[in-house]
PDB file of N, CA, C and O in Angstrom:
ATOM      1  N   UNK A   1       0.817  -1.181   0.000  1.00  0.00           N
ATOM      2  CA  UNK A   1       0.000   0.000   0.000  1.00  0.00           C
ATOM      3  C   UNK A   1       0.871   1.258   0.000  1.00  0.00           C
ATOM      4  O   UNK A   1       0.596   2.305  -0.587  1.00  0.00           O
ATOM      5  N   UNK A   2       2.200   0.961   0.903  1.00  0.00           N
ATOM      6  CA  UNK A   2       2.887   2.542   0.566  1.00  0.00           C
ATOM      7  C   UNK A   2       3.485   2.941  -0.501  1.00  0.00           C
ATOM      8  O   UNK A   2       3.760   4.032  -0.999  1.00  0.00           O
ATOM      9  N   UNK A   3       3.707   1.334  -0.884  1.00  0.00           N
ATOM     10  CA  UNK A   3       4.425   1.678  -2.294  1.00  0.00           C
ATOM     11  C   UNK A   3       3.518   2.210  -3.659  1.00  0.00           C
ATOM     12  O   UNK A   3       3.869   2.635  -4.760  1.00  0.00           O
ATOM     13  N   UNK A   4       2.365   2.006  -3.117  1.00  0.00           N
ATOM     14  CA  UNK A   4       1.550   2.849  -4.057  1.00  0.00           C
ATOM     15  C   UNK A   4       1.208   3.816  -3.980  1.00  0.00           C
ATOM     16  O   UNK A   4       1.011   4.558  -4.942  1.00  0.00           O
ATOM     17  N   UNK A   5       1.020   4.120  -2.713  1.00  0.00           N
ATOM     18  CA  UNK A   5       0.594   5.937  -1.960  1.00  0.00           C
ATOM     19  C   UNK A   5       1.603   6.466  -2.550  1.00  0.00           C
ATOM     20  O   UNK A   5       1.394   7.258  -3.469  1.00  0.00           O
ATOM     21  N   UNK A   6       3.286   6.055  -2.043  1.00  0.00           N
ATOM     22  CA  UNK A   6       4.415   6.915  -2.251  1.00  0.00           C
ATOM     23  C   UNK A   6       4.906   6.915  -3.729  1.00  0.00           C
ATOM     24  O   UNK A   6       5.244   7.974  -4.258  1.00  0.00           O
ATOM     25  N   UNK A   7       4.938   5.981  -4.257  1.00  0.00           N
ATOM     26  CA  UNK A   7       5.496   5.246  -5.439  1.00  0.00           C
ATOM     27  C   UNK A   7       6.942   5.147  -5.352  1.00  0.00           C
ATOM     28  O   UNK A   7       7.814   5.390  -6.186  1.00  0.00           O
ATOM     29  N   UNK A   8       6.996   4.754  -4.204  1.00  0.00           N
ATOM     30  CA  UNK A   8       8.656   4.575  -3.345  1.00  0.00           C
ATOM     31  C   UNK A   8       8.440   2.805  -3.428  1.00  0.00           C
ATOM     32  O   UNK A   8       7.582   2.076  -2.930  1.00  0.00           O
ATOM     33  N   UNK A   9       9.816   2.476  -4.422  1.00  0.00           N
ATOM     34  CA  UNK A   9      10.095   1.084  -4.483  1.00  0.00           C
ATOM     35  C   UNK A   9      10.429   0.259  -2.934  1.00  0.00           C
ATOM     36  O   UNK A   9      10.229  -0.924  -2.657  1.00  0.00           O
ATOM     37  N   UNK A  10      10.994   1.336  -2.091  1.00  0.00           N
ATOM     38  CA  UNK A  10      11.560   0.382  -1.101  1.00  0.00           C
ATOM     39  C   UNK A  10      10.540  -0.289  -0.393  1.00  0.00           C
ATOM     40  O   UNK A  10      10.749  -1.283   0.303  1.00  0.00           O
ATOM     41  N   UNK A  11       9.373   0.274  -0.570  1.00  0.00           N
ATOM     42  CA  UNK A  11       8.274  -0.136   0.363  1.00  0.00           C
ATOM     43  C   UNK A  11       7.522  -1.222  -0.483  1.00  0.00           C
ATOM     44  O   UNK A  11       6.340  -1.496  -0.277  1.00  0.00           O
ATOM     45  N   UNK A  12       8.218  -1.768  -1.362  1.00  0.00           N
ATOM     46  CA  UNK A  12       7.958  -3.227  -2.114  1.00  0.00           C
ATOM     47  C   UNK A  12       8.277  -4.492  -1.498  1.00  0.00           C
ATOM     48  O   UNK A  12       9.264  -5.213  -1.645  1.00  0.00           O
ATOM     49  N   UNK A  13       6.998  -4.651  -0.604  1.00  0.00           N
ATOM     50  CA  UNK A  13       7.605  -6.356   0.575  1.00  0.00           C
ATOM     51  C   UNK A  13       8.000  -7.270  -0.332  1.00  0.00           C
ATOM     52  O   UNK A  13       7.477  -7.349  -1.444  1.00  0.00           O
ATOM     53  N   UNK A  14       9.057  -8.115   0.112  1.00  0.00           N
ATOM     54  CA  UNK A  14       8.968  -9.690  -0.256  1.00  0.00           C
ATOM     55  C   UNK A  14       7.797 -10.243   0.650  1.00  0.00           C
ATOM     56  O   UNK A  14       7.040  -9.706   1.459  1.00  0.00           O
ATOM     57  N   UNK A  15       8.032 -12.137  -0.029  1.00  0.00           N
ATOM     58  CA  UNK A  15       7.114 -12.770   0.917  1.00  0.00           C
ATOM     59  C   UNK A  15       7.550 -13.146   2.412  1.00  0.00           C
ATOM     60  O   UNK A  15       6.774 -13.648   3.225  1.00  0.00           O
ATOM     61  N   UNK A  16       8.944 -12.827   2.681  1.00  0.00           N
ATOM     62  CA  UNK A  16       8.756 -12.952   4.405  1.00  0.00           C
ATOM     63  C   UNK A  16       8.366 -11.739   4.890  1.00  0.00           C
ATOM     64  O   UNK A  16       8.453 -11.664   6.116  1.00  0.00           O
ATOM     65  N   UNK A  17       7.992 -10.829   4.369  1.00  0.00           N
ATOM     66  CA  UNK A  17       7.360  -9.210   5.182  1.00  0.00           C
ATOM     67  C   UNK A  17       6.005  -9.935   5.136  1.00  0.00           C
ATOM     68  O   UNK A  17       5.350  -9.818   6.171  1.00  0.00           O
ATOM     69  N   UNK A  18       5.589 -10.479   4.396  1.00  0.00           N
ATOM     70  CA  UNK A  18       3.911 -10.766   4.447  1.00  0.00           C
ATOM     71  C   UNK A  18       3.450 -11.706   5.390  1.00  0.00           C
ATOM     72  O   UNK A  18       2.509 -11.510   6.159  1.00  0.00           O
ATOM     73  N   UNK A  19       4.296 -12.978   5.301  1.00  0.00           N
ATOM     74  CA  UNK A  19       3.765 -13.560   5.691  1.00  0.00           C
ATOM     75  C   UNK A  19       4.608 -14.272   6.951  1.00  0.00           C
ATOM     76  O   UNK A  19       5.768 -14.490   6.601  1.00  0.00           O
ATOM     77  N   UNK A  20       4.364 -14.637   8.151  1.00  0.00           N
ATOM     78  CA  UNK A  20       5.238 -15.487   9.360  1.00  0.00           C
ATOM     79  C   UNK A  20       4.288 -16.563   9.932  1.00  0.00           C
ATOM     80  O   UNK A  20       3.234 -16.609  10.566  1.00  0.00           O
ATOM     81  N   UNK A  21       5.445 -17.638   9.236  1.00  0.00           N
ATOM     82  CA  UNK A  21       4.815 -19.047   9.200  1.00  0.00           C
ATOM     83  C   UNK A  21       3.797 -19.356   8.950  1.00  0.00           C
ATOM     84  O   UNK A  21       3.158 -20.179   9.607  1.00  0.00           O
ATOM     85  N   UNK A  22       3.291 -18.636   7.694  1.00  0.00           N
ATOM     86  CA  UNK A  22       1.970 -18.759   7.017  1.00  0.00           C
ATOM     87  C   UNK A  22       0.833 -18.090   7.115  1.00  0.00           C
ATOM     88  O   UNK A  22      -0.224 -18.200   6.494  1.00  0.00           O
ATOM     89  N   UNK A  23       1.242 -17.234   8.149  1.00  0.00           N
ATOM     90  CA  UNK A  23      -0.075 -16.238   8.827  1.00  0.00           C
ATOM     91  C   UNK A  23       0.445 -14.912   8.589  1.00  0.00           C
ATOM     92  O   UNK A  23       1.444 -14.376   9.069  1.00  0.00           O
ATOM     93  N   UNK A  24      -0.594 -14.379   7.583  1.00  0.00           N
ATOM     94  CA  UNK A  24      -0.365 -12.998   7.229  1.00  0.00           C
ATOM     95  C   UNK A  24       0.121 -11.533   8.560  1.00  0.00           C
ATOM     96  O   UNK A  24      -0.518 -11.660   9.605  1.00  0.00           O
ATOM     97  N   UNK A  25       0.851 -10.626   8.553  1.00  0.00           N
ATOM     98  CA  UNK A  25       0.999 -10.234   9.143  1.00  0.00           C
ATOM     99  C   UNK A  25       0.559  -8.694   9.586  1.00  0.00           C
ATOM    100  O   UNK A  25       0.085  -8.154   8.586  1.00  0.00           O
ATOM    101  N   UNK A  26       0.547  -7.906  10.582  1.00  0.00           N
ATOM    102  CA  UNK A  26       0.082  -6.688  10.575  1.00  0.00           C
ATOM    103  C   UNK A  26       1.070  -5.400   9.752  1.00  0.00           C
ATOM    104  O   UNK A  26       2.246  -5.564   9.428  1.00  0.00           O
ATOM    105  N   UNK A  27       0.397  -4.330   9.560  1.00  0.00           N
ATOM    106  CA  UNK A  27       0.973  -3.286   8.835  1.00  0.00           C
ATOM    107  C   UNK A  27       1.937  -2.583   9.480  1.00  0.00           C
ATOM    108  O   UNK A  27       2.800  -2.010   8.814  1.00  0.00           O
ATOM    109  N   UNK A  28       1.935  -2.514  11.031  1.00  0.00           N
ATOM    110  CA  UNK A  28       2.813  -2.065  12.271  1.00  0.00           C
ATOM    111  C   UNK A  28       4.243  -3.428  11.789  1.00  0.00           C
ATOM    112  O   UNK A  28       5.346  -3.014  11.430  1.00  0.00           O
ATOM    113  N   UNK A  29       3.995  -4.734  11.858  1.00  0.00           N
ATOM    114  CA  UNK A  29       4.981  -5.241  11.651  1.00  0.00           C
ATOM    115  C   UNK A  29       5.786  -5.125  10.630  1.00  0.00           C
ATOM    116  O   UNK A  29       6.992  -4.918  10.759  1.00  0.00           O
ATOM    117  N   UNK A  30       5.297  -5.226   9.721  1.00  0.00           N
ATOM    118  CA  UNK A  30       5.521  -4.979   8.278  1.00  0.00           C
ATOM    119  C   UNK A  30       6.736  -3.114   7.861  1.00  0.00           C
ATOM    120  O   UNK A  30       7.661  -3.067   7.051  1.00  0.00           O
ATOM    121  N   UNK A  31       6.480  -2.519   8.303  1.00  0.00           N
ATOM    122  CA  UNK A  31       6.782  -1.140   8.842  1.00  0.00           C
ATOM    123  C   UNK A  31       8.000  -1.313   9.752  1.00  0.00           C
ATOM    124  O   UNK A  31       9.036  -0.710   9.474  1.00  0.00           O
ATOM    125  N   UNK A  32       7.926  -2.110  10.829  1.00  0.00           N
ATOM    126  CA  UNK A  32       8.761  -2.224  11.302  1.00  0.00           C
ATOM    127  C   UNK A  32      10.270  -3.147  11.336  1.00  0.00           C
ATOM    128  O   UNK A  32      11.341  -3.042  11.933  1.00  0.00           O
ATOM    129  N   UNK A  33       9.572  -4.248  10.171  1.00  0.00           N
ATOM    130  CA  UNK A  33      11.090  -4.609   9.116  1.00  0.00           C
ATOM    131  C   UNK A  33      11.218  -4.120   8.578  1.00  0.00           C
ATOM    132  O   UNK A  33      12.419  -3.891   8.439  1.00  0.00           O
ATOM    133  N   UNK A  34      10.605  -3.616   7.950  1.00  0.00           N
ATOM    134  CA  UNK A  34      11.167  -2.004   6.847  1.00  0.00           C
ATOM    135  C   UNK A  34      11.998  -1.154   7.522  1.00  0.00           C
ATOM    136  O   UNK A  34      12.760  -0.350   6.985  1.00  0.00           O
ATOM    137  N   UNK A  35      11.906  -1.265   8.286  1.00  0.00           N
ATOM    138  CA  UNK A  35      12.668  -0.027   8.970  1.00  0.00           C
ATOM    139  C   UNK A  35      13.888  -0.449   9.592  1.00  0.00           C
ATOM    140  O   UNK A  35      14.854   0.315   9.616  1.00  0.00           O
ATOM    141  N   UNK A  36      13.947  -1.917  10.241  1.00  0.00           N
ATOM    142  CA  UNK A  36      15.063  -2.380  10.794  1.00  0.00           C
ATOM    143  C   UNK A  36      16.131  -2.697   9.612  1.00  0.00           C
ATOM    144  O   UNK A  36      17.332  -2.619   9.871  1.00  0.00           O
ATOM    145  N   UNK A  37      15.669  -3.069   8.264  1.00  0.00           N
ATOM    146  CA  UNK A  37      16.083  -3.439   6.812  1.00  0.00           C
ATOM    147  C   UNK A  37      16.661  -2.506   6.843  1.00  0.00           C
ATOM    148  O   UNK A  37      17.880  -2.636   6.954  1.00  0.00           O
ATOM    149  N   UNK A  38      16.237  -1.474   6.781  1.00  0.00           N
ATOM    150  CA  UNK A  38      17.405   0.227   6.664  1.00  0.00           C
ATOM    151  C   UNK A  38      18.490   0.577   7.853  1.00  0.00           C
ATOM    152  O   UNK A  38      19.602   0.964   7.493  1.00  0.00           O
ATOM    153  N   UNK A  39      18.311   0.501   8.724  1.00  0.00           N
ATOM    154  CA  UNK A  39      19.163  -0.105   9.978  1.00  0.00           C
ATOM    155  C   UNK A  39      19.763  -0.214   9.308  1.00  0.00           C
ATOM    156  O   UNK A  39      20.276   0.635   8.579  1.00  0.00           O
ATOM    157  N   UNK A  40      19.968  -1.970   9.361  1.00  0.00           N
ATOM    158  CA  UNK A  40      21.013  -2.612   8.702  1.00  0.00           C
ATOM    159  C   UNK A  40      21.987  -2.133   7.966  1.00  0.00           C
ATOM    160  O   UNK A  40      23.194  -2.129   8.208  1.00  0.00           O
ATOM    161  N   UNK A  41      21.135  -1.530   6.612  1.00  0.00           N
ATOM    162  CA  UNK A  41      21.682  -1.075   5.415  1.00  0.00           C
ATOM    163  C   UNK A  41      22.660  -0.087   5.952  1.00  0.00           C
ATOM    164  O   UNK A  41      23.851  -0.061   5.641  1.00  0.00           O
ATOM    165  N   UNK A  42      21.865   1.001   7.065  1.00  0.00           N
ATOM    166  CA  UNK A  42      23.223   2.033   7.282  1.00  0.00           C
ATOM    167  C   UNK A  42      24.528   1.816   8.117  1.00  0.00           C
ATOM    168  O   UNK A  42      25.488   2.575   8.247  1.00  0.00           O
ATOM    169  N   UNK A  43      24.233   0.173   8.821  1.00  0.00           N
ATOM    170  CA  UNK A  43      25.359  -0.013   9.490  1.00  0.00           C
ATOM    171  C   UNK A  43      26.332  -0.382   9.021  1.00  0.00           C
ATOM    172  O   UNK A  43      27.475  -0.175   9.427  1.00  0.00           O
ATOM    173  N   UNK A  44      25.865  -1.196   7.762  1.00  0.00           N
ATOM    174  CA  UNK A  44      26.620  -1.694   6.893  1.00  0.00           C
ATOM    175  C   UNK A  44      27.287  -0.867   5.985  1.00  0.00           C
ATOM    176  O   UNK A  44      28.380  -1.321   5.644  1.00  0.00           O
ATOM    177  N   UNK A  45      26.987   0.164   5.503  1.00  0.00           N
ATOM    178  CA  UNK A  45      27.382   1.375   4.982  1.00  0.00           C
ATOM    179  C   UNK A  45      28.303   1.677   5.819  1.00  0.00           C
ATOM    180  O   UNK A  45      29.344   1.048   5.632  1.00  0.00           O
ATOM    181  N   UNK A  46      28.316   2.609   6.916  1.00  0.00           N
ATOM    182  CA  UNK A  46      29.343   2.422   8.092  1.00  0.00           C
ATOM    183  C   UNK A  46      30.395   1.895   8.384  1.00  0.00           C
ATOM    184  O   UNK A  46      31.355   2.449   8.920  1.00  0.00           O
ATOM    185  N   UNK A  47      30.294   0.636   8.015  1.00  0.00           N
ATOM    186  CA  UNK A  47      31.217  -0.579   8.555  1.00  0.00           C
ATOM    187  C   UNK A  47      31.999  -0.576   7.435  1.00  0.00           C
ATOM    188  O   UNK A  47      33.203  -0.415   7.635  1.00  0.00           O
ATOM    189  N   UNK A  48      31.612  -0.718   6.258  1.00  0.00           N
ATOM    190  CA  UNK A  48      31.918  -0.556   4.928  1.00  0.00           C
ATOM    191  C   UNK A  48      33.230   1.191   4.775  1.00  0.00           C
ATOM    192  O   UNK A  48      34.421   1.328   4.495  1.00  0.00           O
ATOM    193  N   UNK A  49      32.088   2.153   5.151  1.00  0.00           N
ATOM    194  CA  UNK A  49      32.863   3.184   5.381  1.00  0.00           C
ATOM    195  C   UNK A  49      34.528   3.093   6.066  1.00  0.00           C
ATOM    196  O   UNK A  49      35.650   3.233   5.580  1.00  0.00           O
ATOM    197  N   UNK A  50      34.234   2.921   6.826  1.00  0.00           N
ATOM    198  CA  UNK A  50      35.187   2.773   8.336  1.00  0.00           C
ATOM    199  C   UNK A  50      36.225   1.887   7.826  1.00  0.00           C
ATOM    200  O   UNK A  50      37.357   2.337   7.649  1.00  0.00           O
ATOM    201  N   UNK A  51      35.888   0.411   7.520  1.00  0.00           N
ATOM    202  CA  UNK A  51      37.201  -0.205   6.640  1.00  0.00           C
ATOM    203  C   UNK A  51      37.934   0.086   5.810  1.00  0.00           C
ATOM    204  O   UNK A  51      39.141  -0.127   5.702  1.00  0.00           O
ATOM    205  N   UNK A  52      36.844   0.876   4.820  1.00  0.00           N
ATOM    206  CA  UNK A  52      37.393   1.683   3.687  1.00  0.00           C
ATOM    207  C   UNK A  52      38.659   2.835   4.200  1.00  0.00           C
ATOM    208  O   UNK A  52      39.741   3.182   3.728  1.00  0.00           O
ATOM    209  N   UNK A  53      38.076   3.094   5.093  1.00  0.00           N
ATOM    210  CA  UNK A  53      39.381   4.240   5.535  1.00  0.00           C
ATOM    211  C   UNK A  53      40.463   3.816   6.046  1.00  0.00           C
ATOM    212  O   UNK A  53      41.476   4.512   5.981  1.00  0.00           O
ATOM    213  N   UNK A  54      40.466   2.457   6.722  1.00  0.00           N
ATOM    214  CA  UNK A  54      41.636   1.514   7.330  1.00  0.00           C
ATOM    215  C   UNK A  54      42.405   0.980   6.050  1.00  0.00           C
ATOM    216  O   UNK A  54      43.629   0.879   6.138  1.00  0.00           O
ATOM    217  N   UNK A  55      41.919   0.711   5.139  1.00  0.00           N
ATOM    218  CA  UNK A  55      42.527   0.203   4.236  1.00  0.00           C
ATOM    219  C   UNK A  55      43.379   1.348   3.399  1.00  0.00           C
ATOM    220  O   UNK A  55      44.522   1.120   3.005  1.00  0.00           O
ATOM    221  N   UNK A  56      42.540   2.904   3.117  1.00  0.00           N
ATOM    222  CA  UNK A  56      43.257   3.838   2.604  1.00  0.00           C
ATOM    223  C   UNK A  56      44.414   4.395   3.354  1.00  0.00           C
ATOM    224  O   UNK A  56      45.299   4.987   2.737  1.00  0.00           O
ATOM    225  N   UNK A  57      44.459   4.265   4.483  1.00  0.00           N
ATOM    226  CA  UNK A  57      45.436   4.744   5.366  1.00  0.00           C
ATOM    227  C   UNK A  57      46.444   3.578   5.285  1.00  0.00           C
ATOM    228  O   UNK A  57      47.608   3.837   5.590  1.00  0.00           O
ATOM    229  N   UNK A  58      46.128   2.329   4.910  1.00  0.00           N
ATOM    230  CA  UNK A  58      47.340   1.157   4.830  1.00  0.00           C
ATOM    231  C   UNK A  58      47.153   0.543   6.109  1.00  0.00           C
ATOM    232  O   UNK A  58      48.058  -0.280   6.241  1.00  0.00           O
ATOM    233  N   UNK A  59      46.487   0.552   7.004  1.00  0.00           N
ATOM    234  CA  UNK A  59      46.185  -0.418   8.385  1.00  0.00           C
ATOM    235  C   UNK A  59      45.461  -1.739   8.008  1.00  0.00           C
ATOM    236  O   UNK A  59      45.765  -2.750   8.641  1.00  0.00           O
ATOM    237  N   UNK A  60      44.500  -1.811   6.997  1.00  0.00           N
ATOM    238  CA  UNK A  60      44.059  -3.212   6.635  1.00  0.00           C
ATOM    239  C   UNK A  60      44.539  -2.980   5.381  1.00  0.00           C
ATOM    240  O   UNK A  60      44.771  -1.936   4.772  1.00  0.00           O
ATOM    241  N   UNK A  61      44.708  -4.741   4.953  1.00  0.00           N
ATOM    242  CA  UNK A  61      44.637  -4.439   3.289  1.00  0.00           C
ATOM    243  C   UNK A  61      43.259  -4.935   2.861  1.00  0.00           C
ATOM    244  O   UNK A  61      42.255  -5.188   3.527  1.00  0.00           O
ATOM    245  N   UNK A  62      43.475  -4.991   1.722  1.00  0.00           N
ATOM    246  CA  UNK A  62      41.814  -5.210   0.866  1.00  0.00           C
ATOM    247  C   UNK A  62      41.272  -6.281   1.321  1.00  0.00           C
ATOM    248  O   UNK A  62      40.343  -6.243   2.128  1.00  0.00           O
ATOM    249  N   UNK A  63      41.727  -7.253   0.911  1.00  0.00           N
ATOM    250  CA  UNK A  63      41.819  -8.729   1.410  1.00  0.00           C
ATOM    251  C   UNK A  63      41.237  -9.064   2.971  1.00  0.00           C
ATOM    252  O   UNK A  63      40.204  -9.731   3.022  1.00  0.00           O
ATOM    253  N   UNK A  64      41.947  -8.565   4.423  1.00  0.00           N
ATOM    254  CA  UNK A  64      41.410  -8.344   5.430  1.00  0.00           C
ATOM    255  C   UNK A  64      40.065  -7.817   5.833  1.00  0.00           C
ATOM    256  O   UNK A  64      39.143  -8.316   6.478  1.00  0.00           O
ATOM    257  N   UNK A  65      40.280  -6.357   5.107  1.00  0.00           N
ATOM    258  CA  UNK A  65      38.599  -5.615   5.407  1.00  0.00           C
ATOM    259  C   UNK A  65      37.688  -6.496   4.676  1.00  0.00           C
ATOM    260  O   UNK A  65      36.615  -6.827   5.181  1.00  0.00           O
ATOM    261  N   UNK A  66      38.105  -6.953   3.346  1.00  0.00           N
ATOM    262  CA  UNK A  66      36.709  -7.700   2.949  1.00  0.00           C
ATOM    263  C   UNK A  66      36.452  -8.931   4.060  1.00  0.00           C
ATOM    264  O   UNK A  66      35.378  -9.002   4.658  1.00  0.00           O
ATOM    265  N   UNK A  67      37.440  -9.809   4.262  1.00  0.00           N
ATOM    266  CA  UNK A  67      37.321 -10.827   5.261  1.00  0.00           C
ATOM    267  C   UNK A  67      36.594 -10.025   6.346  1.00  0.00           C
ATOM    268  O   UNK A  67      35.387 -10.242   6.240  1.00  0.00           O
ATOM    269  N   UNK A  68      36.914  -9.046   7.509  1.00  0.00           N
ATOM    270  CA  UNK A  68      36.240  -8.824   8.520  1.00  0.00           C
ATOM    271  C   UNK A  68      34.451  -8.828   7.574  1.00  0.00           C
ATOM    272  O   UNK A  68      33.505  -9.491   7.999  1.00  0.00           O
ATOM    273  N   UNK A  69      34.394  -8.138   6.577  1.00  0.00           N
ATOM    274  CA  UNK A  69      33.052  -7.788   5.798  1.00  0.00           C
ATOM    275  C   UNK A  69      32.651  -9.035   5.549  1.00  0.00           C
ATOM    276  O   UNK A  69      31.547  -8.997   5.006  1.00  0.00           O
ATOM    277  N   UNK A  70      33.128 -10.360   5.731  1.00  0.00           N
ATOM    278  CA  UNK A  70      32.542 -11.425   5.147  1.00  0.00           C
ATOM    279  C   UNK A  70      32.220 -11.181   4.092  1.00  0.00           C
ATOM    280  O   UNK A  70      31.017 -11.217   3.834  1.00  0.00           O
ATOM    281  N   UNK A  71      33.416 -10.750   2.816  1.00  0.00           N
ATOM    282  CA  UNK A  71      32.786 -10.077   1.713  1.00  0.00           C
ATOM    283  C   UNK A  71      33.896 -10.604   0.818  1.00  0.00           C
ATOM    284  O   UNK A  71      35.090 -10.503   1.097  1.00  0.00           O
ATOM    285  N   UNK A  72      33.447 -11.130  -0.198  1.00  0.00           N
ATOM    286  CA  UNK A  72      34.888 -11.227  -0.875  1.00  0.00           C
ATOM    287  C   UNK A  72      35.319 -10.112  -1.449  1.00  0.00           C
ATOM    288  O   UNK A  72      34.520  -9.175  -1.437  1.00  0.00           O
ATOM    289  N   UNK A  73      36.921  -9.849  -2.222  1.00  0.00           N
ATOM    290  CA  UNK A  73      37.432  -8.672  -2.238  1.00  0.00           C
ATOM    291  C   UNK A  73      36.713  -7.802  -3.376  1.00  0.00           C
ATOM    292  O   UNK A  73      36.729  -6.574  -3.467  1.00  0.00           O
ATOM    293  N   UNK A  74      35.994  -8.846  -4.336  1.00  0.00           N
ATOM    294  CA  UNK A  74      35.498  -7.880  -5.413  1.00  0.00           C
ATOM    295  C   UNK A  74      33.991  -7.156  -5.104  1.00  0.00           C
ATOM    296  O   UNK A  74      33.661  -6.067  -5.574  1.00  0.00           O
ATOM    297  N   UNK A  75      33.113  -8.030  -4.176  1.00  0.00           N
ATOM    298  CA  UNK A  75      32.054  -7.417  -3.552  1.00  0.00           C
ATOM    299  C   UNK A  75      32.467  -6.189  -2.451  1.00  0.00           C
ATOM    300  O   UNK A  75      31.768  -5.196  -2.247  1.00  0.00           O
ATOM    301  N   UNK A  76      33.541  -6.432  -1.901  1.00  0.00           N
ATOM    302  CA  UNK A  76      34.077  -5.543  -1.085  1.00  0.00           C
ATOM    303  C   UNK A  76      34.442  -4.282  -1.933  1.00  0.00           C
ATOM    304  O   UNK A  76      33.996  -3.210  -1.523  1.00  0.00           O
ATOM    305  N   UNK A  77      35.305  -4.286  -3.223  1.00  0.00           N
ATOM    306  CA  UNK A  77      35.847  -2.974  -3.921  1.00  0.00           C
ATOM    307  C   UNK A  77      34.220  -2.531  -3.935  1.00  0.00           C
ATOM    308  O   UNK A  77      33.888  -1.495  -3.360  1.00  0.00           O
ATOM    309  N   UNK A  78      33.135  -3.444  -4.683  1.00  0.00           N
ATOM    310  CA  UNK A  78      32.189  -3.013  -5.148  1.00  0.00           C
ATOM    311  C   UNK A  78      31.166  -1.986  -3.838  1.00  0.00           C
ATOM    312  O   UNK A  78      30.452  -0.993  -3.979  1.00  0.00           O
ATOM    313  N   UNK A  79      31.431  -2.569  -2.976  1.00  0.00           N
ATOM    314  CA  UNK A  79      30.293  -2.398  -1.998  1.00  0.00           C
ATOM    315  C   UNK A  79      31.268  -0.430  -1.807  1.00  0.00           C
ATOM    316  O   UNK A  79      30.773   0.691  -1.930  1.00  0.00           O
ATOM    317  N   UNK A  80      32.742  -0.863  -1.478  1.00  0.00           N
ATOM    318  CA  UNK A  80      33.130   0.475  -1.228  1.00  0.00           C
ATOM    319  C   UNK A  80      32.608   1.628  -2.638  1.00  0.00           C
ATOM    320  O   UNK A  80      31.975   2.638  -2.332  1.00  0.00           O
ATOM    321  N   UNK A  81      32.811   1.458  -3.540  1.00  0.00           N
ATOM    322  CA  UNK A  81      32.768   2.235  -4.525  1.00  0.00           C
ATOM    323  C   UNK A  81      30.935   2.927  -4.668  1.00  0.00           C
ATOM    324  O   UNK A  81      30.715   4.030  -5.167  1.00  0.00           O
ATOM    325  N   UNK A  82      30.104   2.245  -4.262  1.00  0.00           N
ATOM    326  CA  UNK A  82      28.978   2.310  -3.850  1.00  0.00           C
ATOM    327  C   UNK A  82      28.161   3.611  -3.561  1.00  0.00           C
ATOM    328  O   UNK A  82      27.374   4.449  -4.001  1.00  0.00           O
ATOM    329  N   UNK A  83      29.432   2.879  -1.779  1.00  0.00           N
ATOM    330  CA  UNK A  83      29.478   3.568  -0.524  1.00  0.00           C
ATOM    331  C   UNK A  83      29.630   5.297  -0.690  1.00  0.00           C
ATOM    332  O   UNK A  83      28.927   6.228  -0.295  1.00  0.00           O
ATOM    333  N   UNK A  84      31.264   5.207  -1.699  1.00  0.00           N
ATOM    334  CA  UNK A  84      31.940   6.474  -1.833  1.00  0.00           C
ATOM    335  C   UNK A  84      30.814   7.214  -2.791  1.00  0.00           C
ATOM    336  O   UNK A  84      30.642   8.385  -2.455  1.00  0.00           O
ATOM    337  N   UNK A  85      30.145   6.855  -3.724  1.00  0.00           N
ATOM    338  CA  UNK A  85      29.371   7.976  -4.685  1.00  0.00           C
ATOM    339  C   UNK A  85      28.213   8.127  -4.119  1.00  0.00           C
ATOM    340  O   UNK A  85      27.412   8.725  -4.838  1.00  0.00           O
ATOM    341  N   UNK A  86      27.755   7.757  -2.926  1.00  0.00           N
ATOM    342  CA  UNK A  86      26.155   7.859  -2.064  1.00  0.00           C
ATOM    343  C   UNK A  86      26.525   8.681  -0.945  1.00  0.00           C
ATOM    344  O   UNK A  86      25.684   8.986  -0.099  1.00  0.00           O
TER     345      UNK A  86
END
């Protein structure tokens, strides 16, 4: 529904926003993974950030920060390069 009010994609559920363990869920819940989903996203941005700068300064290398990122190194360049134009 917001994604139609707003015509804002992010508010496009998958099927675990809808549904938990088969039983449809409320609009308060629904709202409120949406919102923890973005959380995420900015911590990860962050974290992403923050390595990125360990690595430019020469304290991690690429290889490491992606490892702490559980990221391999090319999702890692990717995720930084992202990061840097947002």
């Amino acid at each position: 529904m917001l994604r139609i009010l707003t015509g804002n994609e992010r508010f496009t559920p998958d099927a675990k926003l809808i549904e938990k363990k088969g039983k449809p869920v409320t609009m308060c819940e629904v709202l409120d993974r949406i919102e923890n989903r973005g959380i995420e996203k900015g911590i990860e941005k962050g974290k992403i950030s923050a390595f990125a700068e360990l690595v430019k300064d020469g304290i991690l290398t690429l290889k490491q920060a992606a490892e702490r990122m559980g990221m391999t190194v090319a999702k890692f360049k990717a995720a930084m390069k992202e990061v840097a134009t947002n």
